[in-house]
Structures are given as structure tokens and as C-alpha cells.
C-alpha positions in Angstrom: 54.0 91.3 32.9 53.9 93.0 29.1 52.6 96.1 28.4 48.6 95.7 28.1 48.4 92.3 29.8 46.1 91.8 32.3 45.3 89.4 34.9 42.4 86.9 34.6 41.0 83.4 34.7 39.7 80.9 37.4 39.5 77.6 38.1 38.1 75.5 41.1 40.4 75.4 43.9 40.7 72.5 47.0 39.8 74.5 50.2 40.4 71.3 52.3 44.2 71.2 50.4 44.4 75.3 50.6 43.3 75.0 54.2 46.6 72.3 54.8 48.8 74.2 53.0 48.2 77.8 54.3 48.6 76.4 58.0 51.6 74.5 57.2 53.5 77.5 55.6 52.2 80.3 57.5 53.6 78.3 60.5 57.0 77.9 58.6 57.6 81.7 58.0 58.5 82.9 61.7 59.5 86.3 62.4 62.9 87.7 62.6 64.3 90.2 65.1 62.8 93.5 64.4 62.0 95.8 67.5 58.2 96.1 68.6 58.1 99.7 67.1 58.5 98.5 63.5 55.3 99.0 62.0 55.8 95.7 60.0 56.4 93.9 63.2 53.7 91.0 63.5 52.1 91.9 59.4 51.6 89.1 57.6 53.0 90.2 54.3 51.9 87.6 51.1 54.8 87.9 48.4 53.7 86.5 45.3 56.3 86.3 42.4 54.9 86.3 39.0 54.2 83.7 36.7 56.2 80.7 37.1 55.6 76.7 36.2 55.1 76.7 32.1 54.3 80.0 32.2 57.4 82.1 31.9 56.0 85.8 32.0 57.5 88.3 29.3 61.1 87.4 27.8 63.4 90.1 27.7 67.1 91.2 26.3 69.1 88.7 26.7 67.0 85.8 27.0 66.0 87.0 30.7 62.8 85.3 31.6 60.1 86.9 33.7 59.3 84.1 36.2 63.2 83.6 37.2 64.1 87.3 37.7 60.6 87.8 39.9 61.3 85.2 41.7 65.1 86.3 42.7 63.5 89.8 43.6 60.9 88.1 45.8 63.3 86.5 47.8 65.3 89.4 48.1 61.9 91.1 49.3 61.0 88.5 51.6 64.2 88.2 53.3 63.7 92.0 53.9 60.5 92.0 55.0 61.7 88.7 57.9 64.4 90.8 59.1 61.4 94.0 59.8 59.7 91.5 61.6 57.1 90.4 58.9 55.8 87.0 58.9 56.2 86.3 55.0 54.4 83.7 53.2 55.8 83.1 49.2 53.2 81.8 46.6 55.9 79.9 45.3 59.3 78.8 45.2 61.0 78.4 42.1 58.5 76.2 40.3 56.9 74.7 42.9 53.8 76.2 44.8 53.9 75.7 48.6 52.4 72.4 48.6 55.4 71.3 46.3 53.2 70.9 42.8 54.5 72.1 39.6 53.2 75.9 39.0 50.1 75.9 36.7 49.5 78.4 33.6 46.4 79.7 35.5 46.9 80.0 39.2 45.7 82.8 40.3 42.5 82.1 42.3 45.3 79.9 44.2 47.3 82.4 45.0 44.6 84.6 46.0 43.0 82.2 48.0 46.5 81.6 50.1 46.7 85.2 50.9 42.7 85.5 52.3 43.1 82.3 54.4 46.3 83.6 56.0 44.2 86.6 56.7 47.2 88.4 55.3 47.9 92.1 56.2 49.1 93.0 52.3 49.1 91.1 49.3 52.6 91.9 47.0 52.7 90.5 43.6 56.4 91.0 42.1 56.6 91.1 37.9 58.7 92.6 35.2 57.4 94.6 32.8 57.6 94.8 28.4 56.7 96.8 26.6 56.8 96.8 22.3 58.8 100.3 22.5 62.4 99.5 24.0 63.0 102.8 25.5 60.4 102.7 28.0 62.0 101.9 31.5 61.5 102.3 34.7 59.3 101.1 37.5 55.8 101.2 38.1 53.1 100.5 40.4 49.6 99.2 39.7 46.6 99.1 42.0 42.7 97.7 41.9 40.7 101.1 40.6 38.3 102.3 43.6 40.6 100.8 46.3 41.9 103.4 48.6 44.2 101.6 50.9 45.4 100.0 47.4 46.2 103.4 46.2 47.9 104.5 48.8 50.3 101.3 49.4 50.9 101.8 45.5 51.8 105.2 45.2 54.0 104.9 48.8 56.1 102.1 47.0 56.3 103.8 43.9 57.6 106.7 45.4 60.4 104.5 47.1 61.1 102.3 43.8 61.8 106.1 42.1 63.7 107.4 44.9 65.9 104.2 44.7 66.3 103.1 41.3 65.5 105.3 38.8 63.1 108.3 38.4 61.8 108.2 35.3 57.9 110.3 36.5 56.2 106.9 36.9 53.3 107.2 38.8 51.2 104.6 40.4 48.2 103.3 38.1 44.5 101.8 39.1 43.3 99.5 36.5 41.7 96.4 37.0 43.8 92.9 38.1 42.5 89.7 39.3 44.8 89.3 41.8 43.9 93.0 43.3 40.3 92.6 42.4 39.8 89.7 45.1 42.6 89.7 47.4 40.5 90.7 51.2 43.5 93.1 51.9 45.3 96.1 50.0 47.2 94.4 46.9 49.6 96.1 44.6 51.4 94.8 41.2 55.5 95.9 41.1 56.6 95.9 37.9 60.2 96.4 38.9 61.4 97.8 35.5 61.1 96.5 31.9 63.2 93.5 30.3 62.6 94.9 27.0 65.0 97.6 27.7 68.7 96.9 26.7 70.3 98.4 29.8 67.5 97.9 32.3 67.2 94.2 31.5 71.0 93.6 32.7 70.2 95.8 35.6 67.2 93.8 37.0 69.7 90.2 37.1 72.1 92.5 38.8 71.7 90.8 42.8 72.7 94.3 44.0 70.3 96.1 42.1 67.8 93.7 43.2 68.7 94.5 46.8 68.1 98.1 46.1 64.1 97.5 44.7 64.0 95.0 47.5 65.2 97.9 50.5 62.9 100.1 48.1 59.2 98.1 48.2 60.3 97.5 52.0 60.4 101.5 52.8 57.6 101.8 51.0 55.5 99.4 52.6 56.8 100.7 56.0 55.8 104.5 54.8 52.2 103.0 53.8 51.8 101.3 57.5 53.0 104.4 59.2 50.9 106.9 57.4 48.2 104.2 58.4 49.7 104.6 62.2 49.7 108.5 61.9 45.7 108.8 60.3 44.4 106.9 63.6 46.3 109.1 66.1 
């Protein structure tokens, strides 16, 4: 996602095929071994990785292109989340959305509508970032202004992601997204650092450095649900 850009756009969407779909690969997640007392156990977590289809996202050093780096990371993320007991569900895998159609340019109602049908828990959508000035680096957070349980997943993660990769003073921001503005559960944007950045770029196709945000937006997500945990006892 480029510095400025913002989500928008819809389009009419099948219910009856969303409907199928959801079912089918909400059944197809399962959960992985994780103990009872892991506050993701049982969450249905939605993992969305950006862009995708014809639409490649920002294109970095290197020829790195958004969609294909977001997409590595997501997995990364998901497998993570599987193996804390999360039931996962993907917006899309490589090019293909669940139902196995090519990605389209403006999806996002799709998506959005995947994540409310599964009555998911949290809604996670994974991008890079660019920016016009290549020295900016670092990740950084963004959240649905006026959403308090957005805020507080957003700044949780962020506060992994700066612990883990690289602290930089990022903060997590509110602004206003599509995908955070109608998702029925808290949603967050991870911009996982910024391919216009010479040495970040080659960092973010590193699979070991992916691991690292992956663990990172996983103990951040697991802070968020246990501060959740602690506010109701």
C-alpha cells in the first residue's frame, strides 16, 4: 500500500456464491494443537493479503511486487496463527480467491463480506508500504478512526512489529479504510515495512525476516485478546 493510498470502491457481490464459499473454506481451515489457555484458541482470525489478481500493490527496489511479498507473509501469519489454535480463513491464495476465480482490481466488498459471514473474531489485512522519500522504513499499523477495539489491536501489534523488527517510533494510525470501515469485527492494516527502501525491501523477501513479523503480528494479536481477557476479570 503507497504512501497516501486509501482503500475504496464497491461493487455488487453474490451472497448465494459468498454464502458457498465462506462455508466451504471456513470448514477447510481446522484448528491446530494449541492448549485451551491460548487466548487465540477457537478465534476465527480472517487474513487478508493485499492486492493481488491484476492489481499488484506498490513496486518496490528490486522489482519486488506488493501482492507476492503480502502474500508470502500471510502465509507465514496464518500458519502461526493454526499452530495457536486459530481457525484461519485467507482471502486469497496466490491469485486466486477462495472460490478459485482470478483476483479482481476492486475486491474489497468481497473480502469484507467473507470475513462478516464467517462471523470472524478479527479481520487482518497484510500490505507493504511506499513511500516517494526512500528513507522512510519501518512498520506501521493503521486502524478505522473512532474504533476502540481497532485501536487497541493496532497499537498491540505495532508494538510487537517494533519490538521485533525494527523500531523506528512508528505509532499506530486511525484514518479511514474500507476494509476497517465495514468489517463487523476489529480490523487492522499491517504495513510490514516499505519496498521503496533499498535495504528494507531485501529484508521483507528475506523468509526469515518474514517469520519474525509473522511471530510479531501473532504476539500482538495474543497481547490484544489478553488485555481483552484481563478488562472483563
Amino acid at each position: 500500500m503507497g504512501g497516501g493510498k486509501c482503500f475504496s470502491g464497491v461493487k455488487n457481490v453474490s451472497l448465494l456464491r459468498l454464502a458457498a464459499l465462506t462455508a466451504f473454506f471456513c470448514l477447510s481451515c481446522g484448528l491446530a494443537g494449541a492448549g485451551a489457555g491460548s487466548p487465540l484458541s477457537g478465534r476465527v482470525v480472517v487474513i487478508d493479503p493485499g492486492h493481488g489478481g491484476d492489481d499488484p500493490g506498490a513496486l518496490g527496489c528490486h522489482g519486488i511486487v506488493e501482492k507476492d511479498v503480502a502474500m508470502e507473509i500471510a502465509r507465514k501469519v496464518a500458519l502461526a496463527f493454526r499452530e495457536a489454535g486459530a481457525q484461519v480463513v485467507l482471502t486469497r491464495d496466490g491469485d486466486l480467491d477462495p472460490e478459485g476465480r482470478r483476483v479482481e482490481i476492486r475486491d474489497l466488498p468481497r473480502r469484507v463480506e467473507l470475513a462478516n459471514r464467517c462471523r470472524a473474531h478479527l479481520f487482518l489485512s497484510i500490505h507493504l508500504n511506499h513511500f516517494s522519500e526512500p528513507d522512510e522504513y519501518g512498520a506501521q499499523v493503521f486502524y478505522q478512526c473512532g474504533s476502540v477495539e481497532g485501536r487497541k489491536l493496532a497499537e498491540a501489534i505495532q508494538a510487537e512489529l517494533n519490538r521485533h523488527l525494527v523500531d523506528v517510533g512508528r505509532q499506530a494510525l486511525g484514518g479511514d479504510f474500507y476494509v476497517c470501515r465495514n468489517a463487523r469485527m476489529p480490523a487492522v492494516i499491517v504495513e510490514v515495512g516499505f519496498l521503496s527502501h533499498e535495504e528494507e525491501s531485501r529484508r521483507l523477501t528475506d523468509p526469515e525476516y518474514q517469520e519474525r513479523a509473522a511471530r510479531a503480528i501473532l504476539e500482538g494479536v495474543a497481547r490484544y485478546l489478553q488485555g481483552n481477557r484481563e478488562e472483563v476479570r
